[in-house]
Rosetta silent file (secondary structure, phi, psi, omega in degrees, C-alpha in Angstrom):
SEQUENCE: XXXXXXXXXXXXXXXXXXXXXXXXXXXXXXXXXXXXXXXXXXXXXXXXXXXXXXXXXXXXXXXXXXXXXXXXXXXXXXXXXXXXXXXXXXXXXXXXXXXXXXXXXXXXXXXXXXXXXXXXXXXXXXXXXXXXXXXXXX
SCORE:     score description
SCORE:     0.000 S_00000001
   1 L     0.000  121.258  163.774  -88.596   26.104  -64.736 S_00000001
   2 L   -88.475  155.407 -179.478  -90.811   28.723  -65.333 S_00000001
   3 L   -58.685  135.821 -176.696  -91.425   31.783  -63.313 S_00000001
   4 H   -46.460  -46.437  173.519  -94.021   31.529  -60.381 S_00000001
   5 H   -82.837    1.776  136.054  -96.115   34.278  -61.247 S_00000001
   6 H   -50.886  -32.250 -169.101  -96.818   32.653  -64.419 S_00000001
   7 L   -94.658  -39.751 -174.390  -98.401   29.532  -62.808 S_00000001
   8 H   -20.580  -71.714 -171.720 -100.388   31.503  -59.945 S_00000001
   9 H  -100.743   19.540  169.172 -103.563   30.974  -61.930 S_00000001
  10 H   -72.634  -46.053  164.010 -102.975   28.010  -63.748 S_00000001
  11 H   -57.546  -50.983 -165.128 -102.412   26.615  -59.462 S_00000001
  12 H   -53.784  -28.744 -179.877 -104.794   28.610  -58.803 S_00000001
  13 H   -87.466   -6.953  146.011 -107.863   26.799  -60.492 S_00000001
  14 H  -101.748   18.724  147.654 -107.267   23.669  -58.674 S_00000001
  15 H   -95.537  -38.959  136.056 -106.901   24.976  -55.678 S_00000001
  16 L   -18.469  -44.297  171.288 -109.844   26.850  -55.614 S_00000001
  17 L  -128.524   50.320  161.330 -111.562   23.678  -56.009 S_00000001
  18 L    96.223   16.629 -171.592 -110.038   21.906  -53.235 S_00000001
  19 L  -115.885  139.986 -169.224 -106.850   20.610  -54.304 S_00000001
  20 E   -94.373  113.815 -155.700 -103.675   20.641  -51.703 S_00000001
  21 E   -91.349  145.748  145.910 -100.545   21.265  -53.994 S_00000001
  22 L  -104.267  134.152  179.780  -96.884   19.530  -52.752 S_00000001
  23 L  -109.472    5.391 -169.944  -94.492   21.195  -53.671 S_00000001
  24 L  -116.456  105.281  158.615  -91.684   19.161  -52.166 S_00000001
  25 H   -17.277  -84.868  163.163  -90.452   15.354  -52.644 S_00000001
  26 H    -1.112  -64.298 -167.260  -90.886   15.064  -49.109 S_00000001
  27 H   -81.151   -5.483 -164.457  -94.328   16.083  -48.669 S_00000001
  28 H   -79.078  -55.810 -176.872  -95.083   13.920  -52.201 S_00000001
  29 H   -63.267  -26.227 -175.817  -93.772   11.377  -50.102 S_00000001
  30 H   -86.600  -10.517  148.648  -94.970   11.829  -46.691 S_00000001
  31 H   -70.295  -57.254 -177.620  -98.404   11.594  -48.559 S_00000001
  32 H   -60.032  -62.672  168.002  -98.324    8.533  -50.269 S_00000001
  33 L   -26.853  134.279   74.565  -95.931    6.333  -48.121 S_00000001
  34 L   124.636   61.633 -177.307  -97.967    4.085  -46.082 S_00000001
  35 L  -101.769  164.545 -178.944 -101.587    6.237  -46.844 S_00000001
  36 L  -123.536  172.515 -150.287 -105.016    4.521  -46.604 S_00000001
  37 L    72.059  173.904  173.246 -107.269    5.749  -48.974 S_00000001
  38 E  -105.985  132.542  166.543 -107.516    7.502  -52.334 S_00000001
  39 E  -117.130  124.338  165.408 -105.587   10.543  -53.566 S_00000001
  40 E  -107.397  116.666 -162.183 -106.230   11.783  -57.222 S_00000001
  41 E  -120.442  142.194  178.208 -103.238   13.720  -58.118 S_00000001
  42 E  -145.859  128.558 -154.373 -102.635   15.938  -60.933 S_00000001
  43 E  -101.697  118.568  161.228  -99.624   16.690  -62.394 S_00000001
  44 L   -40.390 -160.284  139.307 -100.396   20.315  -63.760 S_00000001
  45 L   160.804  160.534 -154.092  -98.785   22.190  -66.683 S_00000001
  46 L   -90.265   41.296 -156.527  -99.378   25.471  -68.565 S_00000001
  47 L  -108.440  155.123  157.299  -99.968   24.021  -71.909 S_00000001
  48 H   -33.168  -45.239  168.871 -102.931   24.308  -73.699 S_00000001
  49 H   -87.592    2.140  149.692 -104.827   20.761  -72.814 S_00000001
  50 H   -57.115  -56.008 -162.861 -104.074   21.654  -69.452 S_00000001
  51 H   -92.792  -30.988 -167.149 -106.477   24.710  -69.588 S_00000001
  52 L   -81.642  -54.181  170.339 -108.474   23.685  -72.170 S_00000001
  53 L  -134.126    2.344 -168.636 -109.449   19.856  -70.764 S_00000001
  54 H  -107.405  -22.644 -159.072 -107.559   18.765  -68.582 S_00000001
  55 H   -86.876  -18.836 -177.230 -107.791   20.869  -65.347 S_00000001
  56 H   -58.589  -58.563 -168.241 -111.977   21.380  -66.773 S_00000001
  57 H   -52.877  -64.251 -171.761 -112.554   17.442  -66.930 S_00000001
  58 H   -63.551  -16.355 -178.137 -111.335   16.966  -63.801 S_00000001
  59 H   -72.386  -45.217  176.013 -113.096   19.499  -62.089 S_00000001
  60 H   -54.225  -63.512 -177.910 -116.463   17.987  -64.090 S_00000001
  61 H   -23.347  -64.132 -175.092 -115.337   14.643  -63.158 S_00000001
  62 H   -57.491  -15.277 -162.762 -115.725   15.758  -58.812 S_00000001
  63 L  -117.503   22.539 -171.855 -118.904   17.374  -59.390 S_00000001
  64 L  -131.671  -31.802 -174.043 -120.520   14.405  -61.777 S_00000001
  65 L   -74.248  123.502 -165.904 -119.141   11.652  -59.825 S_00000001
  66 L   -66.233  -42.224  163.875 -121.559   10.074  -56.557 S_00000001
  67 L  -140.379  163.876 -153.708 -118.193    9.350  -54.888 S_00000001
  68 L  -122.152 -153.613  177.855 -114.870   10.945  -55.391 S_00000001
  69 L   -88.100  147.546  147.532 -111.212   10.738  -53.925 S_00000001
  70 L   -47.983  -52.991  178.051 -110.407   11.192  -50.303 S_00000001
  71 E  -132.558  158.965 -159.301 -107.604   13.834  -51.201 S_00000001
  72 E  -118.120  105.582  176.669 -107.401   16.213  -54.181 S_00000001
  73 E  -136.928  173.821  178.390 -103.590   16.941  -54.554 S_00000001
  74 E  -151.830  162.068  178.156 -101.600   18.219  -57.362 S_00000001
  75 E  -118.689 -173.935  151.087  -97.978   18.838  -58.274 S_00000001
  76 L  -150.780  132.968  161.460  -97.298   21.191  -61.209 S_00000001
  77 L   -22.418  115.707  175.172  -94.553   20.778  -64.309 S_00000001
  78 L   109.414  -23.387 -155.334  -92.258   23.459  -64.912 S_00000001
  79 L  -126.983  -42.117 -173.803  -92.769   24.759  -61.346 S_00000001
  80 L  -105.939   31.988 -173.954  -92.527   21.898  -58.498 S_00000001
  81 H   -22.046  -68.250 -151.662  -89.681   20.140  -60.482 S_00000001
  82 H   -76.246  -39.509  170.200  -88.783   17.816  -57.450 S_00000001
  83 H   -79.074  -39.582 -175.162  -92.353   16.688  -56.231 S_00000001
  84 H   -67.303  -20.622  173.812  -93.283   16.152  -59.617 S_00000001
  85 H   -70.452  -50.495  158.591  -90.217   14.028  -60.238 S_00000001
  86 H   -67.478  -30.938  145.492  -91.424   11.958  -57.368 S_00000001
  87 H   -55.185   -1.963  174.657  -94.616   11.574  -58.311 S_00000001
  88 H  -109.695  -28.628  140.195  -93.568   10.107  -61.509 S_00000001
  89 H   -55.305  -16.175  174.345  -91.744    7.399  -59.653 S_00000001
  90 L   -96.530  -10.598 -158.275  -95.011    6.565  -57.787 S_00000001
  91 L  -101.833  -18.476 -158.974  -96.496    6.769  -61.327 S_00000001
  92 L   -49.464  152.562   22.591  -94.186    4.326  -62.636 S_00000001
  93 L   -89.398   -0.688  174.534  -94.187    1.794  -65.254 S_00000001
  94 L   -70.216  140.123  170.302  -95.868    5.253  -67.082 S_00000001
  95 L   -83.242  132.741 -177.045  -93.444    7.578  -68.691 S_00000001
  96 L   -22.868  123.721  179.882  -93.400   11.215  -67.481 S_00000001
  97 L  -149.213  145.760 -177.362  -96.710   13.262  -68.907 S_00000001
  98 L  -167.638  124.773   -5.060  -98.050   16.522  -68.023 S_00000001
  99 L   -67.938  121.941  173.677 -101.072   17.256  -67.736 S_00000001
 100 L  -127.325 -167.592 -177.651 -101.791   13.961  -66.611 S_00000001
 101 E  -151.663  127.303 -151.564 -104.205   12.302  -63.709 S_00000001
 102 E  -122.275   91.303  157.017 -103.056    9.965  -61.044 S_00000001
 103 E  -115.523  118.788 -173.451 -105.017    7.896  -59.210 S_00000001
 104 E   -99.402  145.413  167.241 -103.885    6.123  -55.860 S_00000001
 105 E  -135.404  137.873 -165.938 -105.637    3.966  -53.490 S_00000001
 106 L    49.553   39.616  159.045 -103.529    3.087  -50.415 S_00000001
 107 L   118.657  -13.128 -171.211 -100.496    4.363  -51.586 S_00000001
 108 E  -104.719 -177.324 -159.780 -100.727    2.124  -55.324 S_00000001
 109 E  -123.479  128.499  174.429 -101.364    3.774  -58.514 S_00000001
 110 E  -132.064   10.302  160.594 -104.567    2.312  -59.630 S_00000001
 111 E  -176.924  161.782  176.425 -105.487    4.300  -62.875 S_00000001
 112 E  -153.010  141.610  125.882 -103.344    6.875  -64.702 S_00000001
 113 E   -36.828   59.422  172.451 -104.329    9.469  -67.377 S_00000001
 114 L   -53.707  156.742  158.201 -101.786   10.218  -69.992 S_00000001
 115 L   -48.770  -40.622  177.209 -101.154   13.568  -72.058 S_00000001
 116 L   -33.586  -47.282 -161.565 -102.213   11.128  -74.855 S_00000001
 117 L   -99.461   22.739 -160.779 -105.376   10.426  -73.747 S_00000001
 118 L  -117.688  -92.045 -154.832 -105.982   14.259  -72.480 S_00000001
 119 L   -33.899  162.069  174.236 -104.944   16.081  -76.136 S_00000001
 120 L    56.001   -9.965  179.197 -107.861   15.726  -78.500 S_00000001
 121 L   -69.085  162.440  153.153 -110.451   15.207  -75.698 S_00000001
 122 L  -127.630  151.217  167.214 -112.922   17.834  -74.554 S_00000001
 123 H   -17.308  -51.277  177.235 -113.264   18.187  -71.080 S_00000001
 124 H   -70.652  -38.689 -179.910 -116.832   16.698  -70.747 S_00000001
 125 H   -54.150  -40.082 -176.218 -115.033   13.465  -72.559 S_00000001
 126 H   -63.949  -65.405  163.881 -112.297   13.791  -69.839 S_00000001
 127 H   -53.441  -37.772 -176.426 -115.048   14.234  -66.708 S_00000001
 128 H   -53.615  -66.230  167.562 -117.081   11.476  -67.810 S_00000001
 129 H   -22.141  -63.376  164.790 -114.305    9.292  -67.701 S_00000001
 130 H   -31.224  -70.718  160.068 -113.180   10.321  -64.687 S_00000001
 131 H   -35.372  -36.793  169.829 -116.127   10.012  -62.824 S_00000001
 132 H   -76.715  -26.503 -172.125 -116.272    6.271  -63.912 S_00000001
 133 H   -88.529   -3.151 -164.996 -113.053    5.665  -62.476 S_00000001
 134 H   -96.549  -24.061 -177.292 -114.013    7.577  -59.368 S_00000001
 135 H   -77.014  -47.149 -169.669 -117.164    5.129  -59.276 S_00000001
 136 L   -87.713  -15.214 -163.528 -115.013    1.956  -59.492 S_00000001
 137 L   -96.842  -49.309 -127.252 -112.103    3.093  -57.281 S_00000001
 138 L  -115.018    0.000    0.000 -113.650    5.563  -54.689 S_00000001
């Protein structure tokens, strides 16, 4: 786990732009369980293609895209160990990745992001993308 005031502004830049972190199983859960709607969830982490594309793209993605998610939530690696574990059970048949992108609509996982496809990207590759999926889903 790393220490908390390490993460402040790595949290901090998606909350700023409108994303509701859980930091609890519980609250991972009391979102998802029987939700209407979409939630785009992003499991955080302090690594380089976090800051470098992945937390950018997505931000590009909300502001390129004509419609977007209902809720903006995020967990983060390293920090929220327990919500992030459950979110990776909601993420399932994908194997745990961070920084990744999550997208649910009524509670099902209807696109996922890997670290895979996040490393080697830039950001604008990462929003475009996004934005298409926000277009088919949203």
């Amino acid at each position: 786990m790393y220490p908390e005031h390490l993460l402040v502004p790595f949290r901090q830049e998606l909350t700023d732009a409108g994303f509701t972190e859980l930091k609890t199983a519980e609250a991972v859960d009391e979102h998802l369980k029987d939700h209407k709607g979409t939630s785009l969830i992003v499991i955080n982490s302090v690594c380089g293609c976090a800051a470098g594309t992945a937390r950018p793209g997505v931000k590009m993605a909300l502001k390129l895209a004509d419609k977007g998610p209902d809720n903006l939530m995020t967990v983060f690696a390293g920090g929220d160990i327990e919500a992030t574990a459950k979110v990776r059970e909601y993420h399932m048949p994908y194997p745990p990745s961070s920084p990744s992108v999550a997208l649910f609509k009524n509670g099902e996982l209807v696109h996922f992001v890997e670290r895979h496809h996040i490393e080697g990207r830039s950001a604008e590759v990462i929003g475009n993308h996004l934005a298409d999926v926000f277009e088919e889903h949203c």
